[in-house]
Structures are given as C-alpha cells and as structure tokens.
BALOBA-1460 file (C-alpha; in Angstrom, 3 decimals):
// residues 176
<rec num="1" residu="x" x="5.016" y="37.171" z="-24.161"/>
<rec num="2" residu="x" x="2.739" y="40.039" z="-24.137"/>
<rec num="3" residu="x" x="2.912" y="43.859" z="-23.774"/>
<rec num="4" residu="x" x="5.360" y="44.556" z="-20.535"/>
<rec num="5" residu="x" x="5.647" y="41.057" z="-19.525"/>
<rec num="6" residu="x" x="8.879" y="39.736" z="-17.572"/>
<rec num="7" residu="x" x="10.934" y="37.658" z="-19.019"/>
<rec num="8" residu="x" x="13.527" y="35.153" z="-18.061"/>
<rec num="9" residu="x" x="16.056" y="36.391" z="-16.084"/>
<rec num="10" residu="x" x="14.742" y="39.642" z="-15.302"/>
<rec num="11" residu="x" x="14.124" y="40.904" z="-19.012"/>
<rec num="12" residu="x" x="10.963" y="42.520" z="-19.797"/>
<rec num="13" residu="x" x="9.271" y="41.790" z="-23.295"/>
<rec num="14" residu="x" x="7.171" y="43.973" z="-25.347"/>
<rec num="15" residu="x" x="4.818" y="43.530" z="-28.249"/>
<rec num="16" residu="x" x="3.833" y="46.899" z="-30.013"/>
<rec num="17" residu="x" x="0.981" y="47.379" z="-32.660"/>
<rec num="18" residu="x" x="0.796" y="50.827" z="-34.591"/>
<rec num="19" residu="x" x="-1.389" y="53.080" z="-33.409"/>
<rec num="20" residu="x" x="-1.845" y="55.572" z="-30.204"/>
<rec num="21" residu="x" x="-1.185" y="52.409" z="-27.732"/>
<rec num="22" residu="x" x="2.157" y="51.757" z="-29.490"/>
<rec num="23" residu="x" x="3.525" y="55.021" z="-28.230"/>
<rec num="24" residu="x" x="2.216" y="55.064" z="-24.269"/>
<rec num="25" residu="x" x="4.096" y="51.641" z="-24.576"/>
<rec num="26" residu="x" x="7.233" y="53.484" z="-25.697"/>
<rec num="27" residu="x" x="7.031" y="55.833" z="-23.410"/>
<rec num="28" residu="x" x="7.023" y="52.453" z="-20.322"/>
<rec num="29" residu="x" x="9.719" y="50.839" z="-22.459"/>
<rec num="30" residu="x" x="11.622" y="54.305" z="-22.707"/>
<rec num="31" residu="x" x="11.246" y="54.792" z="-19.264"/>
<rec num="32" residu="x" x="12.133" y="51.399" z="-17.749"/>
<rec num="33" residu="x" x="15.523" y="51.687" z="-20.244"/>
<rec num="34" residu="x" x="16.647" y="54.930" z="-17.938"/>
<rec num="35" residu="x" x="15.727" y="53.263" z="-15.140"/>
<rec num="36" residu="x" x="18.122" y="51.005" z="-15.688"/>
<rec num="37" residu="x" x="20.483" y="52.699" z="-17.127"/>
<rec num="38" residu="x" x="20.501" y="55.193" z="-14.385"/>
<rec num="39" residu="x" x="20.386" y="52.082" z="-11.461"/>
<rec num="40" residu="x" x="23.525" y="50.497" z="-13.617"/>
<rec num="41" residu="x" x="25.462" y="53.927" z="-12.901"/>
<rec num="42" residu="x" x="25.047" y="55.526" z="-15.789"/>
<rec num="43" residu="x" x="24.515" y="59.319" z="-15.121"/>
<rec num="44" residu="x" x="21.081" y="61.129" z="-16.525"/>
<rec num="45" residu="x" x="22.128" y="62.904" z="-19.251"/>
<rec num="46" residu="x" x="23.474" y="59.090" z="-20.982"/>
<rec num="47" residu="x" x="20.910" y="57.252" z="-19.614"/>
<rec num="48" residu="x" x="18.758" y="60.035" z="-21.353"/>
<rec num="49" residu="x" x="19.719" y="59.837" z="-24.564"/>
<rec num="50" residu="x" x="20.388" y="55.904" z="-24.690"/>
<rec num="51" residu="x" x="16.198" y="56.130" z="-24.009"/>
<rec num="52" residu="x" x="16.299" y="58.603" z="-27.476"/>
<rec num="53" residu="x" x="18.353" y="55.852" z="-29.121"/>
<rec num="54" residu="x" x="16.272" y="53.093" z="-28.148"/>
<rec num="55" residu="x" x="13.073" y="55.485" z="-29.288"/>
<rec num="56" residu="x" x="14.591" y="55.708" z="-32.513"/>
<rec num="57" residu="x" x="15.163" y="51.620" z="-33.032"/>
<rec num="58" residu="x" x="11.097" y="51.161" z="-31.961"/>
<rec num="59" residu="x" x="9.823" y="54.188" z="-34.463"/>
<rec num="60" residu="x" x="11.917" y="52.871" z="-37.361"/>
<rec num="61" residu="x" x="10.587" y="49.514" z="-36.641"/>
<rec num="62" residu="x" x="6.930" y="50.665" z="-36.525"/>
<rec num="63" residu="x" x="7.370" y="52.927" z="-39.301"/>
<rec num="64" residu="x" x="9.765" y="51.217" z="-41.766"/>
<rec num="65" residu="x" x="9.569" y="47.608" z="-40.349"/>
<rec num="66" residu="x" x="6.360" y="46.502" z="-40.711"/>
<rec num="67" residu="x" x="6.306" y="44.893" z="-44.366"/>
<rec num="68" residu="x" x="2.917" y="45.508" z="-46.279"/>
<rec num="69" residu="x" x="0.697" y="44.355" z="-43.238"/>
<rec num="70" residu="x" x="0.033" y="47.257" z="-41.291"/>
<rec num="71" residu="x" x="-0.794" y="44.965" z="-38.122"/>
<rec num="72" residu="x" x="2.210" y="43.127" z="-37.892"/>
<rec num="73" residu="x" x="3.625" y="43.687" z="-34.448"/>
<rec num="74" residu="x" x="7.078" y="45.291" z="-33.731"/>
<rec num="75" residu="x" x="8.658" y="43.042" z="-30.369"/>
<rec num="76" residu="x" x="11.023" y="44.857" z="-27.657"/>
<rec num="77" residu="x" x="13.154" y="43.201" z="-24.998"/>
<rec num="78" residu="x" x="15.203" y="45.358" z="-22.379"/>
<rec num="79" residu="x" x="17.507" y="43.900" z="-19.499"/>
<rec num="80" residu="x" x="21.130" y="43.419" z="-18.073"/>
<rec num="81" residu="x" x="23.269" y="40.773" z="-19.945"/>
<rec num="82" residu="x" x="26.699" y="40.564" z="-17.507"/>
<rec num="83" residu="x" x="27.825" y="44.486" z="-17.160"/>
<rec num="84" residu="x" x="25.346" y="45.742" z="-19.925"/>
<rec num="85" residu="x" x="21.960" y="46.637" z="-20.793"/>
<rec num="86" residu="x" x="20.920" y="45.798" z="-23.716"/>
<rec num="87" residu="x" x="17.833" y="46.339" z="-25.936"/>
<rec num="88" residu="x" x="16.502" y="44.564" z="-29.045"/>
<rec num="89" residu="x" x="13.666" y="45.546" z="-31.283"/>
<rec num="90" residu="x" x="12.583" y="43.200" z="-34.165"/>
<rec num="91" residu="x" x="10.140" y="43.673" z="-36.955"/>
<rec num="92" residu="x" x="8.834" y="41.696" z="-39.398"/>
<rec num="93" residu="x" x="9.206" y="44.223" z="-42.500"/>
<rec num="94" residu="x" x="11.041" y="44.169" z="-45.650"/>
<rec num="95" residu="x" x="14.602" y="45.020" z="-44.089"/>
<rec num="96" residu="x" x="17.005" y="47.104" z="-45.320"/>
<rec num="97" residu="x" x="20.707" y="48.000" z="-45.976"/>
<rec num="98" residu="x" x="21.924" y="50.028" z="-42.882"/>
<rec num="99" residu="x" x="25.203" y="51.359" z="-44.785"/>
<rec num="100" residu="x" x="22.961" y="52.844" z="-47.499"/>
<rec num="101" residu="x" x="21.571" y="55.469" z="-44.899"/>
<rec num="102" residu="x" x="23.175" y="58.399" z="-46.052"/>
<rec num="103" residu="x" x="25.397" y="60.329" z="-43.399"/>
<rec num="104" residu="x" x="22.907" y="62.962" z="-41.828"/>
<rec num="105" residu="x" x="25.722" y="65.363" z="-41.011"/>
<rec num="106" residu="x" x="27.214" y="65.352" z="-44.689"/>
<rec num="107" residu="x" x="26.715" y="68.983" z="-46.212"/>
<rec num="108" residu="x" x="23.685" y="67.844" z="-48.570"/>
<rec num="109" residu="x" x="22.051" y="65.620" z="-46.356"/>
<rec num="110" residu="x" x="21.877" y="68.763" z="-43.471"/>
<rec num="111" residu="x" x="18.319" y="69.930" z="-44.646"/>
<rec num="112" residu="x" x="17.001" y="66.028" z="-45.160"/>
<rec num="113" residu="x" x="14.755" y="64.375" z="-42.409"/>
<rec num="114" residu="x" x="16.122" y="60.942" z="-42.911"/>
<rec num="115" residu="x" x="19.377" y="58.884" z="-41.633"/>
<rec num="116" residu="x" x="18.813" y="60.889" z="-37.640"/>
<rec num="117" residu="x" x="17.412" y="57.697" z="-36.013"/>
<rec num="118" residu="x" x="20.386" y="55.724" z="-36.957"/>
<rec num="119" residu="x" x="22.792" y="58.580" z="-36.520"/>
<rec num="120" residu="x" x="21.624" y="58.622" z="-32.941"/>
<rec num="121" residu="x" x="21.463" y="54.757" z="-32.351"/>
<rec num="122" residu="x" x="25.164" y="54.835" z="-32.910"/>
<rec num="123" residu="x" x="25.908" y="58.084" z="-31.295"/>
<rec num="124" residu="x" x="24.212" y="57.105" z="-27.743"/>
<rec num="125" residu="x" x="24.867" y="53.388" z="-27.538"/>
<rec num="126" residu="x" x="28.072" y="51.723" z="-27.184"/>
<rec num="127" residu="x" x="27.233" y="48.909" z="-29.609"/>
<rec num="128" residu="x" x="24.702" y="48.791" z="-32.526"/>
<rec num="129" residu="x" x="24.183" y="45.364" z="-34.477"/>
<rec num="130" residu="x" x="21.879" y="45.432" z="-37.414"/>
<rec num="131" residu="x" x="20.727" y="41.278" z="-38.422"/>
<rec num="132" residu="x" x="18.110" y="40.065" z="-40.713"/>
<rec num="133" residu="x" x="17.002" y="36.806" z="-39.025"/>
<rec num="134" residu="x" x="15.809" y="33.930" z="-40.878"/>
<rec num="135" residu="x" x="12.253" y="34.291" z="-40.280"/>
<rec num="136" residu="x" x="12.960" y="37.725" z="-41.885"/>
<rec num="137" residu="x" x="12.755" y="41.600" z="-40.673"/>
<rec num="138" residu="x" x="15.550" y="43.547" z="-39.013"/>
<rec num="139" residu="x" x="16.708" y="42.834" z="-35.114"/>
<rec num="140" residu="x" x="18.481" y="45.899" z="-34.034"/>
<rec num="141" residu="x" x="20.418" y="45.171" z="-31.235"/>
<rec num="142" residu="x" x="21.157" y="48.204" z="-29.094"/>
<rec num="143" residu="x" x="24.138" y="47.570" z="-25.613"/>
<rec num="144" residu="x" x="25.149" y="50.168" z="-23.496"/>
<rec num="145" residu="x" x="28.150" y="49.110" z="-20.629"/>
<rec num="146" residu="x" x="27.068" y="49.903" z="-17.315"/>
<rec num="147" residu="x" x="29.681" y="51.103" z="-14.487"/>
<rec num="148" residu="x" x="27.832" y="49.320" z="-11.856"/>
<rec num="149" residu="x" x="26.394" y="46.149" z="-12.955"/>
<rec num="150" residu="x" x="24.144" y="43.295" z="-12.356"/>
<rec num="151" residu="x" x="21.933" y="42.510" z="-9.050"/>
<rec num="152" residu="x" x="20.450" y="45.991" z="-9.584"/>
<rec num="153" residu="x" x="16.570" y="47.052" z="-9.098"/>
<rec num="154" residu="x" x="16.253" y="43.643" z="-8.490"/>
<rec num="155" residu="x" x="17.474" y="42.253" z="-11.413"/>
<rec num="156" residu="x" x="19.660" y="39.363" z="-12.209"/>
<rec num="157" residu="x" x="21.967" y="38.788" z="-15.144"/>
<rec num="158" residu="x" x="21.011" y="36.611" z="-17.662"/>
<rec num="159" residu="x" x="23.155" y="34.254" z="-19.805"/>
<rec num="160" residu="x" x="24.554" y="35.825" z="-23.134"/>
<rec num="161" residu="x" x="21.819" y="36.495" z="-25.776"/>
<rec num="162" residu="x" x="22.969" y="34.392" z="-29.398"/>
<rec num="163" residu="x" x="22.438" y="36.917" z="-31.940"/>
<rec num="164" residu="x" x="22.414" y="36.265" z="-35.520"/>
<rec num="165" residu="x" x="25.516" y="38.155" z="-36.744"/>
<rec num="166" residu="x" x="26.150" y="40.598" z="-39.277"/>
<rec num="167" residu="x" x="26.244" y="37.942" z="-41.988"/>
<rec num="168" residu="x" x="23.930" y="38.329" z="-44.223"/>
<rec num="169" residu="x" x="23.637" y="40.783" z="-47.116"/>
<rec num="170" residu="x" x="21.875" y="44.044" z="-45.470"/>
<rec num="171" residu="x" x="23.559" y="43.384" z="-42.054"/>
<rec num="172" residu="x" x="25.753" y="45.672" z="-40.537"/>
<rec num="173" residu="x" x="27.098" y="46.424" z="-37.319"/>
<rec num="174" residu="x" x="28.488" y="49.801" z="-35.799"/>
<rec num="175" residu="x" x="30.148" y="50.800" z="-32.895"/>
<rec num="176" residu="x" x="31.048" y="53.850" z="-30.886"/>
C-alpha cells in the first residue's frame, strides 16, 4: 500500500522516500499516532511524546536504514492491536546492534548527539522490539497500552501482528 493508505482492520500504511515529502508525511503519521493515542485515553502529554518516539523510529530509519541506495523506501504502519496501539517502521538498510548504542545519559556520552532516538523509543513506549527480518533491514516495533481501547475513532481491532522475534544476532528487545 501506498503513502497514508488504510489497511486491514483499520491500520493505516505508509511508504516514505527521503527527501522534503518524507517529513510532511511524518508529520500525518505523527499526528494520526496522538490521535489515537489521545482517543485510546491516553492523556496529551503521553500521547505527545509516544508521537516523539515514533519520530525517532521513522528518522533513524530514513537516516541509518536505508542501505547504500538512497531511494529505498522506509514503510510505517500505525493502529490498535486488542488494548494497544502499536507502530512499526521497517527499512531496508544494513541493520544494526541495538545494545551497542551507547547509554546517552552515561557521564561521557552527555555532550554526544547519538543513542537519544533510542533512549526516547524506550522511555515513551511501553514496549520496544528491535528484529532483522529475513528479507533484511530493521522492524522496530513500537506498543503503547491504551486505558480505553478498541472501537475508537472508528477503528476496529485487528488480530495479533506475528513479529519476527528478537532472535537473531542484532535483535534486541526493551521494555519500560
């Protein structure tokens, strides 16, 4: 599916080229997230900032994720799985080792710009997942619980997503 298209179940799909267009998408993508987040009972201020962790999971992925071909797409999908909404950005890029991120808040890393976007990831979701599916690339798998779940804006819950766990080498998963 193409740029902002609805998926089954109510979930809304996203394909995101670099450039200027990539980021009016993110801002629609960043938007519909609090949206839901806020009709799912989640008050501003985390709905808020689960939009800054999902903002973080696209820019790595258009950044970091996009292997040696600059045109390679980065894919989003947001929507309500049972009492959650969950988001999941994949990229086709190189991958990497999320537990080799050094710890932004350690003394020496204070003044260094990198390690933030995952720092927040796991600060403002409930669950992160980090898989390297077989095709390649990273799928970061972002789920936030929602007080007041499913049959909200309109949308219906859909059936569990399989993900492809945290098996292979590079794979992690973190939760707060």
């Amino acid at each position: 599916m193409g740029h902002g298209d609805e998926g089954p179940g109510g979930w809304a799909w996203f394909a995101l080229l670099p450039g200027r267009e990539a980021q009016a998408q993110l801002d629609e993508i960043e938007a519909l997230t609090g949206h839901l987040a806020l009709a799912g009972g989640l008050d501003a201020d985390a709905a808020f900032f689960l939009g800054v962790a999902l903002r973080e999971a696209v820019t790595n992925a258009l950044r970091h994720g996009r292997g040696r071909e600059s045109s390679t797409e980065v894919s989003v999908a947001v929507g309500i799985d049972g009492d959650r909404l969950v988001a999941i950005v994949r990229d086709l890029g190189p991958g990497f080792d999320p537990s080799a991120v050094p710890d932004p808040l350690a003394p020496e890393n204070l003044t260094r710009p990198s390690g933030r976007g995952l720092f927040f990831m796991r600060r403002f979701a409930d669950r992160v997942v980090f898989s390297r599916p077989r095709r390649g690339g990273v799928r970061v798998w972002l789920e936030k619980r929602l007080p007041h779940p499913p049959g909200i804006a309109g949308i219906r819950p859909h059936r569990r997503i399989a993900t492809s766990g945290p098996a292979r080498s590079g794979a992690g998963e973190s939760r707060t």
